[in-house]
Every structure is written in structure tokens, then in C-alpha cells.
N, C-alpha and C positions, 0 to 999 in steps of 0.2 A: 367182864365188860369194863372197859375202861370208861374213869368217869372225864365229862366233855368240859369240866369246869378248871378242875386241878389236876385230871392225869393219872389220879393215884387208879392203881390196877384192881382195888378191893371193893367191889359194890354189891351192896345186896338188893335181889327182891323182895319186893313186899306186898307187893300184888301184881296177879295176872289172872288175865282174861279173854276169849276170845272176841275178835275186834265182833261189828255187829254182822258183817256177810261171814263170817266164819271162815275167813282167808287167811288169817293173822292170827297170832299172841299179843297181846297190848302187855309190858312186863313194866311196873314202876319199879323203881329202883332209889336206892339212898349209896352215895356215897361216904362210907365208914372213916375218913379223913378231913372233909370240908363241910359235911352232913348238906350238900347237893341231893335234889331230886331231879330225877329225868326218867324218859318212856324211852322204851323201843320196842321196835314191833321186830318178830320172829315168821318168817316166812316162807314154804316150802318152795323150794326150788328143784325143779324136775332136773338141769341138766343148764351146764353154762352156756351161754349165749354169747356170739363176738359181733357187732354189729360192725359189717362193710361198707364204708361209704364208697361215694361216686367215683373221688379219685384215688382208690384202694385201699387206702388207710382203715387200720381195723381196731376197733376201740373194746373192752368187755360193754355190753347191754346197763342200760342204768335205767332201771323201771323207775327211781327217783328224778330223772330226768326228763321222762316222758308225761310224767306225773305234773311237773314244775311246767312245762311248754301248754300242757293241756290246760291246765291252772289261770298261767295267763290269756290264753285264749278266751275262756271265761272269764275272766275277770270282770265283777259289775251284771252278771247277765243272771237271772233267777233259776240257777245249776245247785242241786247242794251238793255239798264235798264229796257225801259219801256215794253218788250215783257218777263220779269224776274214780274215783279210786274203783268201783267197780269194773266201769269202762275199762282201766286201767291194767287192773288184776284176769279181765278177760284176754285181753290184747297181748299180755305175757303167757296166758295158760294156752292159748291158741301159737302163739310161735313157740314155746318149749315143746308142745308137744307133736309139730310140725314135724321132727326128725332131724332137721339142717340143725346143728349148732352155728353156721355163718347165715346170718338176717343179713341181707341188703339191708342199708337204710330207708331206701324206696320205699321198701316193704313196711317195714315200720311207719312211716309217714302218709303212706297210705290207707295203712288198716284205722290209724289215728285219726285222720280225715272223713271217711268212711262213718267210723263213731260217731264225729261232732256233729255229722251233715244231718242223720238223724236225730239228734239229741238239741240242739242251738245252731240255727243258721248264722247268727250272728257270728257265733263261735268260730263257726266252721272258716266264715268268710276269715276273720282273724287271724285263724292257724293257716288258711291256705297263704294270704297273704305274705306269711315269712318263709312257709315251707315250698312253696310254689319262687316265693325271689323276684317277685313283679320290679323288672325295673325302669315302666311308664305308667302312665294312665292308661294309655290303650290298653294294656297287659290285664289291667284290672278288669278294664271293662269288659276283654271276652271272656273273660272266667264268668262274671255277672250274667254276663247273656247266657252262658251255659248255665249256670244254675236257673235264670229264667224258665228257658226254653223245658229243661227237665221239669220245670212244675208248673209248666203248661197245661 
């Protein structure tokens, strides 16, 4: 593992552990050149992922990414980290072992949605808001009524 401070290619570990859902290796490490420490986490991966956006473009899957969008959507809201990385780690175990290695984006941004709607509405409003691309008020306001109207 290369270290993220000075580059040098020589790091050892010095501890590891399984993260606390048992999805991950949590691995500390020292860098043998700068004496840096850093984590990284080790994670199985069933099968690569290409995620397809709307106007065809195909990018590899970033569970980091989806992690980081969901992150701020909570942000400020009484979410802890590790029920955000759950959500997370199911939303990838459910599309690898889907079959397709090409995810629409849709797809992703919907299963995401889905999540937050039960977990924080607040949230939820949040992420629809960029993933949805309201570009009025009105826009806003019939999404609201539709959440309304469903928890009628």
C-alpha cells in the first residue's frame, strides 16, 4: 500500500480488525520512510460494477461516492455514521449481486432515495433535491405534496 503522505511503496501493518458490521478489515498501517500512519479499509467485492448514466456515459461504481452524497444529505440531521455505511454496504450488496454489472444511475439513485426516505426525511428531501435537479419552486413543491400525500 502505498503511503498517501510521501508515496514511498513500503507500509506496514500494525493492526487490523473487523470494521463493527463485519463488512470490512479496518488495517492501520505506518509508513517505513516518513513514520505516517493511516487506515484503510479492505472490502469484498463480488464483481465490478460500471454505472450508466442518463446520457450514456459509463463511469466504474464508487461506493465512496455514494457514501460522500448520502453523507451530505445528512449532514446536521441525528444519522450516526455507522447506520449511513450500513445503508451503504447494503445498496452495493444488492446491486453486485443483482447479476447486471451495468447499473443505470437511476437505479442507484433510486435505491439511495428509497433508504433515506425511511431512515430521515429530512435527508431524504436533501438528496432528492440534487438528485431529482428541481429547477423551480413549483418543482419542489410537488415532490412535498407527494411525500405529503404518501403519509397521509
Amino acid at each position: 500500500m502505498r503511503c498517501p503522505f510521501c508515496g514511498n511503496d513500503d507500509t506496514q501493518v500494525k493492526d487490523s480488525r473487523p470494521t463493527e458490521d463485519n463488512s470490512a478489515i479496518r488495517r492501520r498501517r505506518i509508513c517505513s520512510q516518513c513514520g505516517a500512519r493511516f487506515t484503510t479499509f479492505e472490502r469484498v467485492q463480488l464483481r465490478e460494477l460500471t454505472v450508466v448514466k442518463t446520457n450514456g456515459d459509463r463511469e466504474p461504481f464508487d461506493r465512496d461516492k455514494l457514501l460522500r452524497s448520502m453523507r451530505i444529505a445528512l449532514r446536521k440531521r441525528p444519522v450516526e455514521g455507522d447506520r449511513i455505511e450500513r445503508i451503504v454496504n447494503s445498496i452495493v450488496r444488492q446491486l453486485e449481486s443483482a447479476g447486471d454489472t451495468d447499473v443505470p444511475s437511476k437505479q442507484v439513485g433510486e435505491m439511495a432515495m428509497q433508504a433515506l426516505a425511511t431512515l430521515d426525511q429530512v435527508g431524504y428531501v436533501r438528496y432528492a433535491s440534487v438528485y431529482r435537479d428541481f429547477r423551480e419552486a413549483k418543482d419542489f413543491d410537488e415532490f412535498l405534496d407527494g411525500i405529503r400525500i404518501g403519509n397521509d
